[in-house]
N, CA, C and O atoms as a DFTB+ gen file, in Angstrom:
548 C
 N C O
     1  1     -18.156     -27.748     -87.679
     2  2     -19.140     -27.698     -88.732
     3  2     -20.455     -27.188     -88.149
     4  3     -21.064     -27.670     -87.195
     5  1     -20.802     -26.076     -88.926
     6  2     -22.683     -25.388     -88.721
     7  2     -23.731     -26.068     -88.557
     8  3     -24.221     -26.025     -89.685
     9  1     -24.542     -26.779     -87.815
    10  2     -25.414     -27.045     -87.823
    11  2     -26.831     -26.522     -88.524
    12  3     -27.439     -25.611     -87.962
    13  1     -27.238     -26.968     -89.474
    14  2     -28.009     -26.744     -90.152
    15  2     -29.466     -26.359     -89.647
    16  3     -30.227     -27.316     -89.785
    17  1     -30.203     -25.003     -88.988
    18  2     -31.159     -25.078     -88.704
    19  2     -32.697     -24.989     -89.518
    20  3     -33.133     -24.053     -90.188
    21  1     -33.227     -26.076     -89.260
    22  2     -34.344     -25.869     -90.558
    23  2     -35.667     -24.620     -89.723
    24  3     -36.041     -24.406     -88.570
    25  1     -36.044     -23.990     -91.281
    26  2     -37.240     -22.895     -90.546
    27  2     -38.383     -23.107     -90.603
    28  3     -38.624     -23.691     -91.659
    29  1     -39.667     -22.867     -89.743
    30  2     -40.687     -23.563     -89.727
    31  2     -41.293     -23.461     -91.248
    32  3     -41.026     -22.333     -91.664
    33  1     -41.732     -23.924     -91.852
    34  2     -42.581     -23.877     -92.879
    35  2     -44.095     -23.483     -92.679
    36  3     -44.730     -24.129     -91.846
    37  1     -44.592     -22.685     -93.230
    38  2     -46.209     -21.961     -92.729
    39  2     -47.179     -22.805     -93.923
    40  3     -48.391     -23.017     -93.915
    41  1     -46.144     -23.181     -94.920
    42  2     -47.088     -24.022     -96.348
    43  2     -47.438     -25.073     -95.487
    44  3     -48.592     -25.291     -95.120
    45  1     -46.452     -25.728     -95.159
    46  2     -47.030     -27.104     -94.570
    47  2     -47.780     -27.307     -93.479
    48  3     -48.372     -28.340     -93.168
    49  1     -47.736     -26.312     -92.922
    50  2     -48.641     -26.276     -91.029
    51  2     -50.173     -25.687     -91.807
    52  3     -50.932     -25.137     -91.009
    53  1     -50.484     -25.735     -92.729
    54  2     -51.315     -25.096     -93.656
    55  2     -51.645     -26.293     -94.165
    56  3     -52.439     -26.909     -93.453
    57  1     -51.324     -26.819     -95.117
    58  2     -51.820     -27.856     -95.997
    59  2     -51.654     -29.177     -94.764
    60  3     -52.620     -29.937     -94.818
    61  1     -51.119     -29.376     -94.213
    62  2     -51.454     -30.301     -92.802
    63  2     -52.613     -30.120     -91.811
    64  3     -53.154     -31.020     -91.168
    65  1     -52.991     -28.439     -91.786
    66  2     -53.965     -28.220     -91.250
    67  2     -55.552     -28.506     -91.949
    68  3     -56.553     -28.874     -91.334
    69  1     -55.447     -28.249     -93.246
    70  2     -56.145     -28.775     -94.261
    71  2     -56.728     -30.305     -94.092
    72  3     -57.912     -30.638     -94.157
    73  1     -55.415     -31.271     -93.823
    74  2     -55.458     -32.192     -94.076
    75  2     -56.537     -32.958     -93.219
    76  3     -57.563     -33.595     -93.457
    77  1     -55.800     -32.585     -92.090
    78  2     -56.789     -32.676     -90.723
    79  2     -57.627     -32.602     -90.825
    80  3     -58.302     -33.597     -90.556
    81  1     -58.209     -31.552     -91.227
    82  2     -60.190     -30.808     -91.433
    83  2     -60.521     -31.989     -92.283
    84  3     -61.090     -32.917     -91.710
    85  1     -60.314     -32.083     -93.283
    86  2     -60.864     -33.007     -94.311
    87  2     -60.942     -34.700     -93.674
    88  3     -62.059     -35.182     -93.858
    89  1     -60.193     -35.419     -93.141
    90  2     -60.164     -36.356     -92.483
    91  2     -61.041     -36.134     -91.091
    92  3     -61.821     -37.061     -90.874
    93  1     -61.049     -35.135     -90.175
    94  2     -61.826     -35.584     -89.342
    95  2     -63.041     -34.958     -89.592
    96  3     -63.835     -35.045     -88.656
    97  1     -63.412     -34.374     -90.541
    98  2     -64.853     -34.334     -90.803
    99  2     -65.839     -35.591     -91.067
   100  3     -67.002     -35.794     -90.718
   101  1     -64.653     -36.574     -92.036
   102  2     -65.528     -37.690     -92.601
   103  2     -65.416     -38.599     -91.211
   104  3     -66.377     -39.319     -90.942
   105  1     -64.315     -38.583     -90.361
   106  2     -64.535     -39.351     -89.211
   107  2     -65.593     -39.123     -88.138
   108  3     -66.183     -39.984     -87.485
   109  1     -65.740     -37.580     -88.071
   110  2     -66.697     -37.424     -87.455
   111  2     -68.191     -38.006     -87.614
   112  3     -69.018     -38.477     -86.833
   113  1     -68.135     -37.714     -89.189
   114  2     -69.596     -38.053     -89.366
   115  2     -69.401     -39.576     -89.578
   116  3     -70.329     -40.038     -90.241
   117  1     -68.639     -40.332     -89.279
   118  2     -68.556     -41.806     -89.077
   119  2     -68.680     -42.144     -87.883
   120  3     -69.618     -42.895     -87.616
   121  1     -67.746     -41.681     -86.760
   122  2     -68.001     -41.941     -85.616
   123  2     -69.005     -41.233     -84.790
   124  3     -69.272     -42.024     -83.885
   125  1     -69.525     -40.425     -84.673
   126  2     -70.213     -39.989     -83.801
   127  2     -71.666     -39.791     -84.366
   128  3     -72.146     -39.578     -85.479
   129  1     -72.169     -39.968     -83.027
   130  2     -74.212     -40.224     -83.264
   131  2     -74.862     -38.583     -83.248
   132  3     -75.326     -37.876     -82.354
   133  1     -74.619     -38.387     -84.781
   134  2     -75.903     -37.220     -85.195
   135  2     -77.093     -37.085     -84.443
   136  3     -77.496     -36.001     -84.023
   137  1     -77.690     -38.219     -84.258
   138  2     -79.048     -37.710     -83.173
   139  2     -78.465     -37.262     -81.715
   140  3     -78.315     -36.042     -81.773
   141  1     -78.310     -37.456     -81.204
   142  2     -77.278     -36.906     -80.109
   143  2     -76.177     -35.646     -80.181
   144  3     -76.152     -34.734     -79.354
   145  1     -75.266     -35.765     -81.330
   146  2     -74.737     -34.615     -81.129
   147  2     -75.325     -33.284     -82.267
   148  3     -75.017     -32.096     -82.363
   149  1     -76.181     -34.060     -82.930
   150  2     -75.886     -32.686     -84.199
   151  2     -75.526     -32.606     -85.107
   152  3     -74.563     -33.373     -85.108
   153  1     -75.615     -32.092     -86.203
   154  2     -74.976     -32.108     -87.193
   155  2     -73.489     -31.063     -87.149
   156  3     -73.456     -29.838     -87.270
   157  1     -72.697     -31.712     -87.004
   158  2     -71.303     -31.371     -86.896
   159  2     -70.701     -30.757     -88.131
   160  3     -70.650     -31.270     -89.249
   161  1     -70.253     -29.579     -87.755
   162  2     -69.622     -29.241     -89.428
   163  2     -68.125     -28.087     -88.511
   164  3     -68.026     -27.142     -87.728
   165  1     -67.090     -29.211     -89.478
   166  2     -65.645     -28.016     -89.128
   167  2     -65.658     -27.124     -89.859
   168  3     -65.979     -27.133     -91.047
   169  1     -65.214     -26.029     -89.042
   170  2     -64.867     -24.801     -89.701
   171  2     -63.551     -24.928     -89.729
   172  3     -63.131     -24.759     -90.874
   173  1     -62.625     -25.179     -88.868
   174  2     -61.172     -24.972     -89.557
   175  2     -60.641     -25.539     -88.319
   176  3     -61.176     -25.823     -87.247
   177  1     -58.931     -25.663     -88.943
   178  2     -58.308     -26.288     -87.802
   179  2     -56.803     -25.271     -88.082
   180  3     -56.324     -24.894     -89.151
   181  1     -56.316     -25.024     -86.617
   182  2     -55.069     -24.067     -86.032
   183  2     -54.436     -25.130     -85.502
   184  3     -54.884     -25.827     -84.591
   185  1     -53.011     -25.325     -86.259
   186  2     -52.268     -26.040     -85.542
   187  2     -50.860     -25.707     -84.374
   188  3     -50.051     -25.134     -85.103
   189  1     -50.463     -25.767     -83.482
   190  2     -49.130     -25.226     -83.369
   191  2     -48.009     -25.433     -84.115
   192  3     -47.919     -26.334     -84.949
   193  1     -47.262     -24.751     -83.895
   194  2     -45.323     -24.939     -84.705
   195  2     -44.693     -26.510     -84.483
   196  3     -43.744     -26.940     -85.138
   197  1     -45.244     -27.098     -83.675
   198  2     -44.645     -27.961     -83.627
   199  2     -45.379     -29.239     -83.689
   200  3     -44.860     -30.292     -83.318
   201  1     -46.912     -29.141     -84.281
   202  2     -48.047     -29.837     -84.402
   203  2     -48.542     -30.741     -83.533
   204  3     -49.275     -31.702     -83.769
   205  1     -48.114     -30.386     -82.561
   206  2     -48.647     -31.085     -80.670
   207  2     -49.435     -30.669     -80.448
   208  3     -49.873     -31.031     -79.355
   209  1     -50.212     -29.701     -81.142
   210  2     -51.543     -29.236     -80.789
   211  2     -52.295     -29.248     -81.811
   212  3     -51.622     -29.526     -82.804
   213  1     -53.695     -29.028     -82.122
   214  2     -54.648     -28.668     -83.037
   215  2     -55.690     -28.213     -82.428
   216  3     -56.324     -29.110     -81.872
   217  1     -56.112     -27.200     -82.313
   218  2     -57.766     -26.601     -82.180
   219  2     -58.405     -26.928     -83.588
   220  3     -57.861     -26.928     -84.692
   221  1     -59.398     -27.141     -83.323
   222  2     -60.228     -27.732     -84.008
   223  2     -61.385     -26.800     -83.985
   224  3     -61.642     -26.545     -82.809
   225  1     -62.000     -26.332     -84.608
   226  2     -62.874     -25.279     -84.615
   227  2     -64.516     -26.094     -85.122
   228  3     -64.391     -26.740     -86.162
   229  1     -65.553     -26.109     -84.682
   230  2     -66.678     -26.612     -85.269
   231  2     -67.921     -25.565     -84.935
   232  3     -67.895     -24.798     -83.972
   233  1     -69.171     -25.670     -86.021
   234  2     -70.764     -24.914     -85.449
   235  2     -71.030     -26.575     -85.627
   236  3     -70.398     -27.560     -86.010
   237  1     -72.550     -26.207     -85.031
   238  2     -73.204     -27.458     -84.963
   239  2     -74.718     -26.986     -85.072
   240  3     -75.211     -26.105     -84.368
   241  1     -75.298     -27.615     -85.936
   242  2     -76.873     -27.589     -86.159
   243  2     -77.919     -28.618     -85.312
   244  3     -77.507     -29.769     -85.448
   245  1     -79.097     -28.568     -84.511
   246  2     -79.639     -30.051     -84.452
   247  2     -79.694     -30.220     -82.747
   248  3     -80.388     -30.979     -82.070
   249  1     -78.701     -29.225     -82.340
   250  2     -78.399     -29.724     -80.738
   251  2     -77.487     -28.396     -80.453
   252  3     -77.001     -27.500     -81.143
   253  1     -77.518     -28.774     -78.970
   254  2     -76.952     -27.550     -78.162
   255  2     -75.185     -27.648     -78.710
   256  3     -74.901     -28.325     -79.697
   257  1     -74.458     -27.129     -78.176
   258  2     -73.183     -26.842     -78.470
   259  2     -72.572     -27.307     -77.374
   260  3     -71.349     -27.261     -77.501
   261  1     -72.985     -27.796     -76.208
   262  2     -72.329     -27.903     -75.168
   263  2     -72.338     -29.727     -75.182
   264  3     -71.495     -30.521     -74.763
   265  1     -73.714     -29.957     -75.872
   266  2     -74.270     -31.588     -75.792
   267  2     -72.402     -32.035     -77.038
   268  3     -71.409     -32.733     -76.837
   269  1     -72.800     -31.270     -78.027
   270  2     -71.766     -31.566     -79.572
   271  2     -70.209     -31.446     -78.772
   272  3     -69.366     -32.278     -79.107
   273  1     -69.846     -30.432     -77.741
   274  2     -68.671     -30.292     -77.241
   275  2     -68.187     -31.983     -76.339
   276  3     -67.155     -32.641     -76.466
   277  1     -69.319     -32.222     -75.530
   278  2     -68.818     -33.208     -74.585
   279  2     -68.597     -35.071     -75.435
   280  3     -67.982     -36.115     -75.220
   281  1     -69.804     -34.343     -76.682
   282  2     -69.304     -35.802     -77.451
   283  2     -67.846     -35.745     -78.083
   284  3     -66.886     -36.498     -77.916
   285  1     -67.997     -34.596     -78.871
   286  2     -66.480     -34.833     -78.804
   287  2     -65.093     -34.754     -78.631
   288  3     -64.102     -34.902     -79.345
   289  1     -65.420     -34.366     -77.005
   290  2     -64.477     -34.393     -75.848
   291  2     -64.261     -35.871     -75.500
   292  3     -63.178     -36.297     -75.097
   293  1     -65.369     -36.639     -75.680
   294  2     -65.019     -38.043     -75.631
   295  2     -64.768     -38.764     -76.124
   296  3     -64.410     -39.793     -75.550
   297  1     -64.806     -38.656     -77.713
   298  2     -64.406     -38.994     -78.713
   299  2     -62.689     -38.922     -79.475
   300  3     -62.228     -39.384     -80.518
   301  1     -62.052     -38.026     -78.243
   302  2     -61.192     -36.942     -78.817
   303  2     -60.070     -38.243     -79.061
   304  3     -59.702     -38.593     -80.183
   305  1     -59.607     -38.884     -77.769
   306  2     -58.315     -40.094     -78.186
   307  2     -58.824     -40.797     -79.326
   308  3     -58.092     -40.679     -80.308
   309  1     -60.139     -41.688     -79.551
   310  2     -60.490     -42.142     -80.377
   311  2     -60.161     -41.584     -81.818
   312  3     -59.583     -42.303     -82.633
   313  1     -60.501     -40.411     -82.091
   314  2     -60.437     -39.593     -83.165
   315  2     -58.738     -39.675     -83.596
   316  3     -58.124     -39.994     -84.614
   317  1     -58.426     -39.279     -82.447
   318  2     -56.341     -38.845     -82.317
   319  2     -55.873     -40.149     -82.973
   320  3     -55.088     -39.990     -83.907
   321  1     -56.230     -41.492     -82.638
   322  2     -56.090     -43.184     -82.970
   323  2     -56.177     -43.061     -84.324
   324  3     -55.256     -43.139     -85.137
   325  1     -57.516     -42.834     -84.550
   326  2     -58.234     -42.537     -86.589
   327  2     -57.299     -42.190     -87.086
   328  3     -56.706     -42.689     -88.042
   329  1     -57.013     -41.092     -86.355
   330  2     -56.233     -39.819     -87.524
   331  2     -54.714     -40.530     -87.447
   332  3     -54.194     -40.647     -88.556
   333  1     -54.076     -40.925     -86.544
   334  2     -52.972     -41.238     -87.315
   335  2     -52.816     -42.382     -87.969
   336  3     -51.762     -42.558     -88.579
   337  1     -53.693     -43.249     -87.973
   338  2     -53.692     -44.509     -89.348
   339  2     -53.448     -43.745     -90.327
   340  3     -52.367     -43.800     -90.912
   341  1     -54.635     -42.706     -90.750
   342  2     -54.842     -41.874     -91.605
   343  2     -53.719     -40.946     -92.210
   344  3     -53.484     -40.892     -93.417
   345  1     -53.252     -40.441     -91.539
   346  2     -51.594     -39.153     -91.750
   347  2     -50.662     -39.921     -91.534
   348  3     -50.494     -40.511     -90.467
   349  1     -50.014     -39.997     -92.424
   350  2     -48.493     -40.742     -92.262
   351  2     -47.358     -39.414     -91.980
   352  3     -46.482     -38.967     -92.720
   353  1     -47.830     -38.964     -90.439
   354  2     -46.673     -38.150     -90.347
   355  2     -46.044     -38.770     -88.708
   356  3     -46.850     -39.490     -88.119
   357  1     -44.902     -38.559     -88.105
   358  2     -44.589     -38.169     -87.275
   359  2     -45.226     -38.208     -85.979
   360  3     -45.312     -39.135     -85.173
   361  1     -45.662     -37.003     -85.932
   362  2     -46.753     -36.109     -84.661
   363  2     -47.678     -35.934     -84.937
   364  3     -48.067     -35.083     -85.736
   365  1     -48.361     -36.786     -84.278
   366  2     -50.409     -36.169     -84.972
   367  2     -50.856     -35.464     -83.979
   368  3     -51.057     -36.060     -82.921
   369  1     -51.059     -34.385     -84.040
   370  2     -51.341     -33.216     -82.646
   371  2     -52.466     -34.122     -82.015
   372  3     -52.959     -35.173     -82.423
   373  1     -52.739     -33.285     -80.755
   374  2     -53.659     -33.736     -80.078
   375  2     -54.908     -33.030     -79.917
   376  3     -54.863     -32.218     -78.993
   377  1     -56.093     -33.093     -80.578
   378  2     -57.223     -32.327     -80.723
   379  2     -57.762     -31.684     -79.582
   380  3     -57.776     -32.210     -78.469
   381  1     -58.296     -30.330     -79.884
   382  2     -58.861     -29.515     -78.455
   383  2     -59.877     -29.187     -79.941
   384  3     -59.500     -28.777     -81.039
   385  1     -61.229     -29.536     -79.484
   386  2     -62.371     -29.018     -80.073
   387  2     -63.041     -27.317     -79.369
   388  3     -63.606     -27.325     -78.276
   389  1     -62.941     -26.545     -79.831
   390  2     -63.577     -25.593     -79.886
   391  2     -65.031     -24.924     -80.548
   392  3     -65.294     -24.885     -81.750
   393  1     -65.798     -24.468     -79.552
   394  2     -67.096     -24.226     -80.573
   395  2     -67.084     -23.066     -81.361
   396  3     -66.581     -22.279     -80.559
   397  1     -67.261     -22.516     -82.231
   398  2     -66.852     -21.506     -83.444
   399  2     -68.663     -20.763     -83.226
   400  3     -69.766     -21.208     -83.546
   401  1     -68.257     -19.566     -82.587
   402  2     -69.570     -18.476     -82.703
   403  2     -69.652     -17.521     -83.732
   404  3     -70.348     -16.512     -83.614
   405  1     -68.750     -17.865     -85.087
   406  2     -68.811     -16.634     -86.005
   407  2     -69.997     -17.006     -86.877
   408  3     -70.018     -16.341     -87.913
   409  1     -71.252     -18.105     -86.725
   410  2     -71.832     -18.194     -87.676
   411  2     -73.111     -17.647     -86.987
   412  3     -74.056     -17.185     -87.626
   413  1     -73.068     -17.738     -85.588
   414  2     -74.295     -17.229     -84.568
   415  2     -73.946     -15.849     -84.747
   416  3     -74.807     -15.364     -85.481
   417  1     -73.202     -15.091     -84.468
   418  2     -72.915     -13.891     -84.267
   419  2     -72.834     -12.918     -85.732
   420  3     -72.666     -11.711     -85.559
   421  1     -72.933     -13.350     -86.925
   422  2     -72.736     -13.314     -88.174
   423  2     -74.562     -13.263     -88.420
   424  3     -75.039     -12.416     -89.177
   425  1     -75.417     -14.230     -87.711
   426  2     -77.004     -14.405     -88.053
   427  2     -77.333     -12.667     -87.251
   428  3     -77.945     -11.712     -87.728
   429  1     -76.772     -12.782     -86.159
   430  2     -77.335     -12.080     -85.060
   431  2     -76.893     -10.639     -85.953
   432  3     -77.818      -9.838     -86.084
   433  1     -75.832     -10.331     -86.446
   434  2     -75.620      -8.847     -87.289
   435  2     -76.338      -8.765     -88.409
   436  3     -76.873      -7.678     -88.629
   437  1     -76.498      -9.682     -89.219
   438  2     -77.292      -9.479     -90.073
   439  2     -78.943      -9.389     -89.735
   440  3     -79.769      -8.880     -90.493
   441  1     -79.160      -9.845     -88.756
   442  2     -80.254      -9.140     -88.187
   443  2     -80.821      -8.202     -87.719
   444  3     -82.012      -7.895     -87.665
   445  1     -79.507      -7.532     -87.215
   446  2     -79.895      -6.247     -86.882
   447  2     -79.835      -5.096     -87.836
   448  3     -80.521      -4.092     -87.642
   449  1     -78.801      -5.251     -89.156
   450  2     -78.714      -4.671     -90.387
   451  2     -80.138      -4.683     -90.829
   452  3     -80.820      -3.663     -90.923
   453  1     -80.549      -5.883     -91.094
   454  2     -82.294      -5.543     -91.253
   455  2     -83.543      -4.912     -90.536
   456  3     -84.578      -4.376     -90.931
   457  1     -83.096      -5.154     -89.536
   458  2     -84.060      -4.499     -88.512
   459  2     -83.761      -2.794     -88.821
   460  3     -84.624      -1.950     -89.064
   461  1     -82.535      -2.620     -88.747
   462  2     -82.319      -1.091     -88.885
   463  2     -82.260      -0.191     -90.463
   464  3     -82.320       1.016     -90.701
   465  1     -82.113      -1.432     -91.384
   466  2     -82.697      -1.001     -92.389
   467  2     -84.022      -0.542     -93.310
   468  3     -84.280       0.134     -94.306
   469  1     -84.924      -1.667     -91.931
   470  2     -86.182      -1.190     -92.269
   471  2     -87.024      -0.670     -91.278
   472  3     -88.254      -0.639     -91.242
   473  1     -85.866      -0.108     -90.171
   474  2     -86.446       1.387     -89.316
   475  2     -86.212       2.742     -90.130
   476  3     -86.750       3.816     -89.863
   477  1     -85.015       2.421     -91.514
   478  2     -84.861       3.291     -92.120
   479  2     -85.915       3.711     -93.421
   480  3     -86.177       4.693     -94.117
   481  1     -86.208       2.702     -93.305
   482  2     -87.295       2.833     -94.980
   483  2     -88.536       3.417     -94.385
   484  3     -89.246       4.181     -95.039
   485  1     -88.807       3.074     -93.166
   486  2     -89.577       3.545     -92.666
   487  2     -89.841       5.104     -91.946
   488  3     -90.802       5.870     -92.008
   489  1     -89.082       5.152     -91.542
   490  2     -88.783       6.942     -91.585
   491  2     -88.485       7.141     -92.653
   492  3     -89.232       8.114     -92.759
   493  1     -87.949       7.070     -93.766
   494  2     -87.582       7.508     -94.981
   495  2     -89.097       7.766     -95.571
   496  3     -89.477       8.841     -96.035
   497  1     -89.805       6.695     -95.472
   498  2     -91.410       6.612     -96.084
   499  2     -92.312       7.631     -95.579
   500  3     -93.116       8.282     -96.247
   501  1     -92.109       7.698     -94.403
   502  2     -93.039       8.689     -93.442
   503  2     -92.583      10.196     -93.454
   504  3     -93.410      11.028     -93.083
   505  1     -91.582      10.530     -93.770
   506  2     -90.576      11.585     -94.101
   507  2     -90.931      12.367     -95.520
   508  3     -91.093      13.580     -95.655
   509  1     -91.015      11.226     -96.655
   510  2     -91.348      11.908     -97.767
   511  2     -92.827      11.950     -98.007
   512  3     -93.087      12.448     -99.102
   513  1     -93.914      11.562     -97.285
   514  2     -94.828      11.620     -97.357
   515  2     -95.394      12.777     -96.863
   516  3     -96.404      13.201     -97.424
   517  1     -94.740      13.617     -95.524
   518  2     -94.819      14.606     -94.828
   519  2     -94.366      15.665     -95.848
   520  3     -95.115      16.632     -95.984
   521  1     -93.180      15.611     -96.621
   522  2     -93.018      16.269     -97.417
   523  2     -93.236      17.123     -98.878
   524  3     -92.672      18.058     -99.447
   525  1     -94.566      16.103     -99.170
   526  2     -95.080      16.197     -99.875
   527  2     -96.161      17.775     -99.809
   528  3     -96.332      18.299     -98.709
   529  1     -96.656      18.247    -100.776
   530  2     -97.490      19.364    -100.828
   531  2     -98.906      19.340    -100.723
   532  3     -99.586      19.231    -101.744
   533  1     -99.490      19.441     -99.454
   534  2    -101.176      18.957     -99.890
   535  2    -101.723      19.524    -101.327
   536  3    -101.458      20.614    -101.835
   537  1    -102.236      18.885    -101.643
   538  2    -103.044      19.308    -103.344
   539  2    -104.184      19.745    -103.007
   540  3    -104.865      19.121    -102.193
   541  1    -104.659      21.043    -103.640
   542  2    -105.731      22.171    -103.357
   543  2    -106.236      21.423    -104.983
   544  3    -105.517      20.851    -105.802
   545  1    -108.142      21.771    -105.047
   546  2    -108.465      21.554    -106.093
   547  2    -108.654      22.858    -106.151
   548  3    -109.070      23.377    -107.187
């Protein structure tokens, strides 16, 4: 008789990944000291195929990124404890916090879009002004 192999499901490593974000956000901002780390905000969580892992993706406002990383690097079993009261599954991966630079690097382009948009208005301004016809009375 065939052994039945089941195939990973991408819905559920999805809506589990979901699940995660939403739970350790409110844990975060339960357990850990805002004056110290920051205001903590997840951006998303990547789980592996076999949910033994989770990256954890966060920006942080208020404080350095390195101060927000080591809190909760120390926080991390604690958190792992939370979360599986919380998820009634199985395997509750084991969190790797990552710091997320798409919101720094996202300020930093749109800055330069402006800067170079209004090197453009500015030659544009100085351009049609040159172009203009002196007026004879």
């Amino acid at each position: 008789m065939a052994r039945h192999k089941s195939k990973p499901n991408p819905g559920r490593n999805l809506r589990l990944a979901d699940q995660i974000q939403k739970d350790l956000a409110v844990l975060i901002q339960r357990e850990i000291d805002m004056t110290r780390a920051g205001l903590i905000t997840l951006t998303g969580v990547e789980l592996s195929p076999d949910y033994a892992h989770a990256k954890v993706y966060y920006s942080v406002l208020g404080a350095e990124p390195e101060v927000a990383q080591a809190a909760l690097t120390e926080k991390a079993g604690w958190l792992h404890s939370l979360l599986f009261k919380l998820l009634h599954i199985h395997t509750v991966p084991t969190l790797h916090f990552h710091h997320d630079r798409q919101l720094e690097r996202g300020m930093e382009l749109s800055k330069l879009i402006d800067s170079a948009n209004q090197a453009d208005s500015e030659l544009t301004g100085s351009a049609s002004k040159s172009d203009e016809p002196d007026e004879q009375p």
